[in-house]
C-alpha positions in Angstrom: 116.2 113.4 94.8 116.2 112.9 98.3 112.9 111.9 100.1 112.0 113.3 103.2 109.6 111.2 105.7 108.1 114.6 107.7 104.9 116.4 107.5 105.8 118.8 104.5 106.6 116.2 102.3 103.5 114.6 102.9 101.8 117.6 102.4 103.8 118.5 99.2 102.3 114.6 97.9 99.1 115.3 99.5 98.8 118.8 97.2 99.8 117.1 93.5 97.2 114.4 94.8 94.5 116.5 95.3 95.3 118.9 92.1 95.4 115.5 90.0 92.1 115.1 91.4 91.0 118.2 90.4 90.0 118.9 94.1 92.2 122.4 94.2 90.4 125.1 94.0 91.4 127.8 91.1 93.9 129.7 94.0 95.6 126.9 94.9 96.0 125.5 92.0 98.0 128.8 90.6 99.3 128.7 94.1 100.8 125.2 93.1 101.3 126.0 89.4 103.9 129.1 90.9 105.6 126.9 93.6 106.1 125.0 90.1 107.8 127.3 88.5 110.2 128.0 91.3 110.9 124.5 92.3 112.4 122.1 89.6 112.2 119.1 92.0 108.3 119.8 92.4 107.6 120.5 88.8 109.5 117.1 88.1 107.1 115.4 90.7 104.1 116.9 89.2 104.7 115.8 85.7 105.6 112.4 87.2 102.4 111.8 89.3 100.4 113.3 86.2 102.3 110.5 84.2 102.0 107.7 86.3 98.0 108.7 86.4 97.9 108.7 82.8 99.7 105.3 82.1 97.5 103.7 85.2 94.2 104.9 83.2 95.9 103.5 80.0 96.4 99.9 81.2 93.5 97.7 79.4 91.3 95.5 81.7 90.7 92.2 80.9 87.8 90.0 82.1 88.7 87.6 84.4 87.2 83.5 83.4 84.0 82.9 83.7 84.5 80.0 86.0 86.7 82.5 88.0 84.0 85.1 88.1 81.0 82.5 89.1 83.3 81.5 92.2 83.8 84.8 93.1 80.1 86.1 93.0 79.8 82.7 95.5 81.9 84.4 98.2 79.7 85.6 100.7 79.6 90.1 101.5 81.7 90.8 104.2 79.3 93.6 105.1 76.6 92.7 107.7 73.8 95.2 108.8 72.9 95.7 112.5 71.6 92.5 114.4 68.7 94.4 115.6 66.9 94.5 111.8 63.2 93.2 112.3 65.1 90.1 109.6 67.7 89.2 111.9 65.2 88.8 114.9 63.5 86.0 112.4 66.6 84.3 112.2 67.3 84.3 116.2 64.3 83.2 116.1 64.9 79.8 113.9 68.1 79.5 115.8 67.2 76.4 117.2 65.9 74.7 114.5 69.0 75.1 113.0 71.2 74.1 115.8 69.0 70.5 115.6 69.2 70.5 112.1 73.5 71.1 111.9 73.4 68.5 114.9 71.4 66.1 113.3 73.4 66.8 109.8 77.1 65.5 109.8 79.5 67.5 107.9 81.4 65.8 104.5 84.6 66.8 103.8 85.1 67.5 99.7 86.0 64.8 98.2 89.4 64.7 96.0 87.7 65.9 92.8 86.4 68.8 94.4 89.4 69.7 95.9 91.6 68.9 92.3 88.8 71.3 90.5 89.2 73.8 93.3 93.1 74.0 93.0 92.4 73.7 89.3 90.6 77.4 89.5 93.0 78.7 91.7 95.7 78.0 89.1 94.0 79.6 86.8 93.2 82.9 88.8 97.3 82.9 89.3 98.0 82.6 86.2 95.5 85.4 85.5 97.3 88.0 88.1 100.4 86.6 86.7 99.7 88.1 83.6 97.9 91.1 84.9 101.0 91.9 86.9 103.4 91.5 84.0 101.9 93.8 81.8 101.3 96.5 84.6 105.3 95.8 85.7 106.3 96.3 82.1 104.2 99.4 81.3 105.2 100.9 84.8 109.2 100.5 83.8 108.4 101.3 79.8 107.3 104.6 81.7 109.9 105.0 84.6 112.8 103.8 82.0 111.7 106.8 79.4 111.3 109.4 82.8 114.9 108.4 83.8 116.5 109.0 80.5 114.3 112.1 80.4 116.5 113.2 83.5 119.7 112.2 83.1 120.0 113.6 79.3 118.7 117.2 81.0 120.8 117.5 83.2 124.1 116.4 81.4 122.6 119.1 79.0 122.1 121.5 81.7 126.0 120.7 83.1 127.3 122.0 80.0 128.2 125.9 80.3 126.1 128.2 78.2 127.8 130.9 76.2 128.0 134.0 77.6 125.7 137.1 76.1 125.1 140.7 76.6 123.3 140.3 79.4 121.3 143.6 81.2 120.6 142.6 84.1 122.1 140.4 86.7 
């Protein structure tokens, strides 16, 4: 299957996406479901996206450590509303009671047990996506690995000549 990197390719990808999201409406979907019928090499990419969607919504989630999930709730929202909120104008305001305060306050670095029990949790987060990873590799060539032999038995079967029939009609 050769893949081409212009726009109707893109669109052709953009189209099973959006039917797989059931964003088509009921003309283009029979629009898509004809093209289908005509083109092999779309059909094919069809049933694989719907496959791929299925075994992605079949992978079991797992809860990460509670330690893990305590240090993550600690890491601060990266989303930060307008500076111009009647709260933020509080805070410029105690700006420079802070500033003598941080001044006044040296800062400590961690000590060696914090940093041990820090690598300690990342080690465990690793090996968590380690795992997470090698389940979603496996089940993603299970998949692929069936699809493939899929393909290459069809088409050895569809090599092979058919007998000819009484045939009407060319």
């Amino acid at each position: 299957m050769t893949h081409d990197t212009t726009g109707p390719s893109d669109d052709r990808e953009a189209r099973i996406n959006a039917l797989l999201d059931g964003e088509l409406g009921l003309s283009e979907t029979e629009a898509l479901k004809t093209a289908a019928g005509d083109d092999r090499e779309l059909a094919r990419a069809i049933i694989d996206a719907y496959r791929l969607q299925q075994a992605l919504e079949g992978l079991r989630i797992e809860r990460a450590p509670a330690r893990l999930r305590r240090t993550l709730r600690r890491i601060p929202a990266r989303h930060r509303p307008p500076l111009l909120q009647p709260r933020w104008l509080a805070a410029f305001a105690a700006v420079p009671l802070v500033v003598a305060l941080v001044i006044s306050l040296q800062p400590t670095p961690p000590s060696a047990a914090e940093l041990e029990r820090a690598q300690r949790e990342l080690a465990i987060a690793f090996h968590y996506l380690g795992q997470v990873s090698d389940r979603a590799r496996n089940r993603i060539q299970h998949e692929v690995g069936s699809e493939l032999s899929d393909a290459v038995a069809g088409s050895v079967v569809n090599s092979i000549p058919k007998p000819k029939s009484k045939e009407t009609h060319a």
